[in-house]
C-alpha positions as CSV (number, residue, x, y, z in Angstrom):
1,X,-1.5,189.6,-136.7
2,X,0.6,192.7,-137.8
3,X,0.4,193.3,-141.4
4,X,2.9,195.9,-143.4
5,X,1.5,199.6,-144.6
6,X,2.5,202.6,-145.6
7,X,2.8,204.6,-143.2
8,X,0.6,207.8,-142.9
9,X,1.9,209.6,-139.9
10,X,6.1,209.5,-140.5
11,X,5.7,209.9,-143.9
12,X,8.5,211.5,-145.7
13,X,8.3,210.5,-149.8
14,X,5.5,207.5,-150.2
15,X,5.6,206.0,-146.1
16,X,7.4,203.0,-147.1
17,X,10.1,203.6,-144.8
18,X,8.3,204.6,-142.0
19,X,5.5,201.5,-142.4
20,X,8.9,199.3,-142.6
21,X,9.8,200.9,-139.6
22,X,6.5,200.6,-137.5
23,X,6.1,197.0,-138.3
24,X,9.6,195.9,-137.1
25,X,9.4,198.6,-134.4
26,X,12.3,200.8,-135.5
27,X,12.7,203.9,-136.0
28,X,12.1,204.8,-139.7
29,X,15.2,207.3,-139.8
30,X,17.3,204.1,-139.4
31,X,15.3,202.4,-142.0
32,X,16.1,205.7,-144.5
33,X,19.8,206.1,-143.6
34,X,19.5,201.8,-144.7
35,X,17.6,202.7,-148.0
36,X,20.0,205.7,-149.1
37,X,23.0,203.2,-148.1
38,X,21.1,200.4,-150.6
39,X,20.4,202.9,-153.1
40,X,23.6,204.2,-152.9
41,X,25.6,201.1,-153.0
42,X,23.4,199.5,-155.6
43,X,23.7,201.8,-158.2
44,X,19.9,203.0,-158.2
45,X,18.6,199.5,-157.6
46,X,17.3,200.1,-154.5
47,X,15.4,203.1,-155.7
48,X,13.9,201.2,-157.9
49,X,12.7,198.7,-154.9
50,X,11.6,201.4,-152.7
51,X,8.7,202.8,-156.0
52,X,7.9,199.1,-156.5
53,X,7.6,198.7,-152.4
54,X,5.3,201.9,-152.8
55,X,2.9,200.3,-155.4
56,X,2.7,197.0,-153.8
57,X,2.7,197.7,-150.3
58,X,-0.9,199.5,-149.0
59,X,-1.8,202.3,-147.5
60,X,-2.6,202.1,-143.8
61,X,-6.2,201.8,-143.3
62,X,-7.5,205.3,-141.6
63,X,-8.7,204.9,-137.7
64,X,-12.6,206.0,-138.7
């Protein structure tokens, strides 16, 4: 069962992005260029979603 992290390894600001990426088996640049669109378009809204996604969302569990 795949579950949704942060993402530790393509990792730009918090990894929520690049965890949003790896589970849908994107690449995370496309998933930034869609969150600057959203926060751009939304007047901040989506910047606000993307710190919210980053509290919520967990940290991927290290390999040891």
């Amino acid at each position: 069962m795949k579950k949704l992290y942060r993402s530790k390894e393509s990792r730009m600001l918090c990894g929520v992005c690049g965890g949003v990426g790896e589970y849908f088996n994107i690449d995370p640049t496309l998933v930034r260029l869609g969150m600057v669109l959203l926060a751009a378009c939304s007047f901040g809204t989506g910047v606000l979603a993307y710190f919210i996604a980053a509290v919520i969302i967990p940290d991927e569990p290290s390999a040891f």
